[in-house]
ZAVO-480337 format. One record per atom (N, C-alpha, C): residue number from 1; x, y, z. Coordinates in steps of 0.1 Angstrom, whole numbers, padded with zeros to 4 digits. Example, Ala and Ser with C-alpha at 12.3 -4.5 7.8 and 13.67 -1.06 7.14 Angstrom:
residues 2
- seq / c1 / c2 / c3
- 1 / 0132 / -0057 / 0078
- 1 / 0123 / -0045 / 0078
- 1 / 0132 / -0033 / 0078
- 2 / 0128 / -0022 / 0071
- 2 / 0137 / -0011 / 0071
- 2 / 0129 / 0000 / 0079
***
This chain:
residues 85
- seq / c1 / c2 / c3
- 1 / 0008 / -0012 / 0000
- 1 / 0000 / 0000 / 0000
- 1 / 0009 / 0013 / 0000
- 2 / 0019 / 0019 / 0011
- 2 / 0025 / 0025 / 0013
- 2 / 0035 / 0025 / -0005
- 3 / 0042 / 0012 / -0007
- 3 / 0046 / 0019 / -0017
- 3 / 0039 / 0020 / -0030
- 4 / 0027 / 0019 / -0031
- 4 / 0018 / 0028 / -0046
- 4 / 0020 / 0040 / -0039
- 5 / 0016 / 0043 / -0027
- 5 / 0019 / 0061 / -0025
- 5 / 0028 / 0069 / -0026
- 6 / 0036 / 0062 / -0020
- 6 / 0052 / 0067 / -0028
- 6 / 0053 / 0067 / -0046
- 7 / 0049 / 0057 / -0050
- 7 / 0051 / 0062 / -0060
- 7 / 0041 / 0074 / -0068
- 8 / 0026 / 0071 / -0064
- 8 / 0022 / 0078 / -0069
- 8 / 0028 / 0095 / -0066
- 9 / 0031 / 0099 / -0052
- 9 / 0035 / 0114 / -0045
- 9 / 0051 / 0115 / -0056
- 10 / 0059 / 0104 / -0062
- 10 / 0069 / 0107 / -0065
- 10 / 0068 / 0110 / -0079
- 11 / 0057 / 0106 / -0086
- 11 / 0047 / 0113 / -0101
- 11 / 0044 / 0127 / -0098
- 12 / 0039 / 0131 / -0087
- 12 / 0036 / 0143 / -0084
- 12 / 0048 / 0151 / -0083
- 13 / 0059 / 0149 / -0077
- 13 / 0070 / 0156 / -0073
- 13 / 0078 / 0157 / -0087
- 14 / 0075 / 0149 / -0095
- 14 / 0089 / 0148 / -0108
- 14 / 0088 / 0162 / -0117
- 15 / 0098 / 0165 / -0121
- 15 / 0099 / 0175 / -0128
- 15 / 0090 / 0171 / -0148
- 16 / 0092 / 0158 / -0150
- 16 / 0090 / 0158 / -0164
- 16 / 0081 / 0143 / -0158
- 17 / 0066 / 0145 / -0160
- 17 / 0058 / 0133 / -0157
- 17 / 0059 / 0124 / -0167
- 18 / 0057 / 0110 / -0162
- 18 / 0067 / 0100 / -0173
- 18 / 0044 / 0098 / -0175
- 19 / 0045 / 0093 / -0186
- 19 / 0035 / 0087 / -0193
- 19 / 0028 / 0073 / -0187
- 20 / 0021 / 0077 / -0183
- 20 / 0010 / 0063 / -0179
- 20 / 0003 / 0053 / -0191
- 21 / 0004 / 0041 / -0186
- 21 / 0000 / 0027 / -0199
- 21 / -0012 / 0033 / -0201
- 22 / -0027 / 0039 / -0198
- 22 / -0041 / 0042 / -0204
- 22 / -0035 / 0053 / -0207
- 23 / -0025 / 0065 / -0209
- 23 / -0025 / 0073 / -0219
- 23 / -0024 / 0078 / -0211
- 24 / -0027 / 0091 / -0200
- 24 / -0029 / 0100 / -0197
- 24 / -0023 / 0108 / -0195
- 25 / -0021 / 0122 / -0198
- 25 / -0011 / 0129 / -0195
- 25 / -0007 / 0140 / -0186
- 26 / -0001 / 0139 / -0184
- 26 / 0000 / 0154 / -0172
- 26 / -0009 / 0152 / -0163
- 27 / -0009 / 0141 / -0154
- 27 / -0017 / 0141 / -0141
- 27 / -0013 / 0144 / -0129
- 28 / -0019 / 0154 / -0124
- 28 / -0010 / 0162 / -0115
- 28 / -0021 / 0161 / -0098
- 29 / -0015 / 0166 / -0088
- 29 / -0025 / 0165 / -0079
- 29 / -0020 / 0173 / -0064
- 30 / -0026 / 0175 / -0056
- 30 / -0018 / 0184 / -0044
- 30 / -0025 / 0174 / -0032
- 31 / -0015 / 0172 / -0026
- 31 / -0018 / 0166 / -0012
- 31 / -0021 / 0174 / 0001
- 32 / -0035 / 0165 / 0004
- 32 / -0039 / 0180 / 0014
- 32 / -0034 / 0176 / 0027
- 33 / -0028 / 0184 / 0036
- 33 / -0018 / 0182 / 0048
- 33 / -0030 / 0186 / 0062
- 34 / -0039 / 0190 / 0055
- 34 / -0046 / 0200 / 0071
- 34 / -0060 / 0198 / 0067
- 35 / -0076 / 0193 / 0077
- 35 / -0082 / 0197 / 0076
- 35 / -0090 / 0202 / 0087
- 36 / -0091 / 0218 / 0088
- 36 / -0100 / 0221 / 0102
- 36 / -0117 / 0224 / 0098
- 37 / -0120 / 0219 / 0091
- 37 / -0135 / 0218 / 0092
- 37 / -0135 / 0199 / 0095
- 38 / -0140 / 0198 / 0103
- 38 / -0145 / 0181 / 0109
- 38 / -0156 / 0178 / 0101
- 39 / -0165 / 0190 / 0092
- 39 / -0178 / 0187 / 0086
- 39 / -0175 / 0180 / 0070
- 40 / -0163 / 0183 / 0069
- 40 / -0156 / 0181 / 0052
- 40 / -0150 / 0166 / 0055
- 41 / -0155 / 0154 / 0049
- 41 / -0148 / 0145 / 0048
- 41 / -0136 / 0145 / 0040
- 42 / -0124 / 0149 / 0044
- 42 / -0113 / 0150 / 0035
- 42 / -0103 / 0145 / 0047
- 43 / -0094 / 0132 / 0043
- 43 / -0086 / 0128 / 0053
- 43 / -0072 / 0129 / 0050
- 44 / -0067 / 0143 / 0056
- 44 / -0055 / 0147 / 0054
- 44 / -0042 / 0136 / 0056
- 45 / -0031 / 0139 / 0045
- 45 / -0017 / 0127 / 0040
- 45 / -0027 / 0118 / 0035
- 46 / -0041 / 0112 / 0031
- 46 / -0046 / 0100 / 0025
- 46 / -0050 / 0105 / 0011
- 47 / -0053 / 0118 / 0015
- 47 / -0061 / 0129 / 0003
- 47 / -0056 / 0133 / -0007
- 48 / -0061 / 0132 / -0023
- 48 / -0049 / 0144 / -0030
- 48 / -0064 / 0150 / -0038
- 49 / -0058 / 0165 / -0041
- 49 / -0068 / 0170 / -0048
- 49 / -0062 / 0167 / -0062
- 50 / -0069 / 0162 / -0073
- 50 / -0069 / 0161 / -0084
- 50 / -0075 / 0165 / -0099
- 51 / -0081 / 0173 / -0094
- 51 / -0094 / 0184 / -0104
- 51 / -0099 / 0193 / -0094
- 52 / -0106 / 0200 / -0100
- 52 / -0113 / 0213 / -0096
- 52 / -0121 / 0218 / -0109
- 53 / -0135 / 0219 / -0101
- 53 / -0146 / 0220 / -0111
- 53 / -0150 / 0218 / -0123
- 54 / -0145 / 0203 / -0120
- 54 / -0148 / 0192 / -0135
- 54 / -0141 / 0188 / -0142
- 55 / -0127 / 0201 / -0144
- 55 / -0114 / 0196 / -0150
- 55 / -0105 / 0192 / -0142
- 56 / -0098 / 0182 / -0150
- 56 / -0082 / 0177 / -0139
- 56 / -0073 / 0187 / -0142
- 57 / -0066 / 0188 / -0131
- 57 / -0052 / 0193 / -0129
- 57 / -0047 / 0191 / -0138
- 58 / -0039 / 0205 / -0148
- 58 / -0025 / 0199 / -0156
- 58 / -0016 / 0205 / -0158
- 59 / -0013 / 0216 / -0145
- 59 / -0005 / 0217 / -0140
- 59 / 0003 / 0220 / -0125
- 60 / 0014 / 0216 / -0123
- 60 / 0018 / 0215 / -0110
- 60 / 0019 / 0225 / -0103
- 61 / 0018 / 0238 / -0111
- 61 / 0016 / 0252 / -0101
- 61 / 0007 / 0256 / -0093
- 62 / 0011 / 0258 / -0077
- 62 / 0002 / 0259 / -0069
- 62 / -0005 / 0271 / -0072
- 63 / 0006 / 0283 / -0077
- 63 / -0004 / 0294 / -0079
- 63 / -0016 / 0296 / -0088
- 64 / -0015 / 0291 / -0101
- 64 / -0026 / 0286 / -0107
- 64 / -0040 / 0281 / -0102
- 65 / -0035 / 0269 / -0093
- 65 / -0047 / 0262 / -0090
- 65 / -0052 / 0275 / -0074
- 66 / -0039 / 0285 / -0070
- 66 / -0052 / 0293 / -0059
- 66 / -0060 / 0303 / -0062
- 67 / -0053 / 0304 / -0082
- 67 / -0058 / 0313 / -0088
- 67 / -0073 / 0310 / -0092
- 68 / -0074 / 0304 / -0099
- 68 / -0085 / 0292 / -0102
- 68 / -0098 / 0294 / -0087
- 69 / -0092 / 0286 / -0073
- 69 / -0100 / 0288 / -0062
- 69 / -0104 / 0306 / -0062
- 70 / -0097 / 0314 / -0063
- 70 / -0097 / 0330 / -0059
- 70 / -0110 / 0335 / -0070
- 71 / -0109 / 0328 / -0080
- 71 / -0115 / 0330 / -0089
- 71 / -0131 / 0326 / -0088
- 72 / -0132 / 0316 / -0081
- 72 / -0147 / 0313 / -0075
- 72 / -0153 / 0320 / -0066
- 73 / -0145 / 0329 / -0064
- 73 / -0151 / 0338 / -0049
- 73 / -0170 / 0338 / -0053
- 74 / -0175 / 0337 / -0040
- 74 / -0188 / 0340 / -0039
- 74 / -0194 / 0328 / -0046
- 75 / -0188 / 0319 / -0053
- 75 / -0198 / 0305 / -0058
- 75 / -0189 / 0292 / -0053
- 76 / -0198 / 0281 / -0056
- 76 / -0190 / 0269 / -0050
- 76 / -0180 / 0264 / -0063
- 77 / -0172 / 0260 / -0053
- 77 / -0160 / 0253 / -0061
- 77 / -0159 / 0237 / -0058
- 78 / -0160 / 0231 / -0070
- 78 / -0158 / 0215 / -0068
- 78 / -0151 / 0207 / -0067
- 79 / -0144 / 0203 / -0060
- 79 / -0129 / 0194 / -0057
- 79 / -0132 / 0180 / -0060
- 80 / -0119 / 0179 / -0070
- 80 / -0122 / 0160 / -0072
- 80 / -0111 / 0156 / -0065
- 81 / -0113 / 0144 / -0054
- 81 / -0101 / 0139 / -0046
- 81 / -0102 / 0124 / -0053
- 82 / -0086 / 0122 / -0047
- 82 / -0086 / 0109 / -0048
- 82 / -0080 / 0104 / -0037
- 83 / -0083 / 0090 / -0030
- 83 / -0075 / 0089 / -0015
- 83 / -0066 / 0078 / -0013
- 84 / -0060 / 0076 / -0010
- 84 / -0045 / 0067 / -0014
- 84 / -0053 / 0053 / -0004
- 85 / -0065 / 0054 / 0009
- 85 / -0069 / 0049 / 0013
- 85 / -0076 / 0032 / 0006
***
């Protein structure tokens, strides 16, 4: 178990994402470290966010994706996780 997580967090970390056998490219994701709402099922180090509002991540810049969040001000924003669980 632990090492698909490893490898998966070490796809996330790489500078040049190597290519997956179904094709896919540029899959990218941010691991969530903290959660202080108890009402949000989201179970931090298990968690990665991997889309946001319908599209996947495809790229690894955090600024992007807070720009993206900043950008929903006032409406909801949809998070796709995936849980290493």
């Amino acid at each position: 178990m632990f090492g698909a997580l490893n490898r998966f967090i070490s796809r996330l970390d790489s500078d040049s994402p190597s290519q997956s056998p179904n094709g896919s490219h540029g899959a990218f994701g941010f691991q969530v470290l903290r959660n202080k709402n108890p009402e949000i099922p989201i179970e931090p180090w298990y968690d990665f966010i991997v889309g946001i509002n319908g599209r996947h991540i495809d790229d690894p810049d955090p600024a992007l994706f807070a720009t993206e969040v900043r950008n929903c001000a006032g409406s909801t924003v949809t998070l796709t996780l995936w849980t290493a669980k």
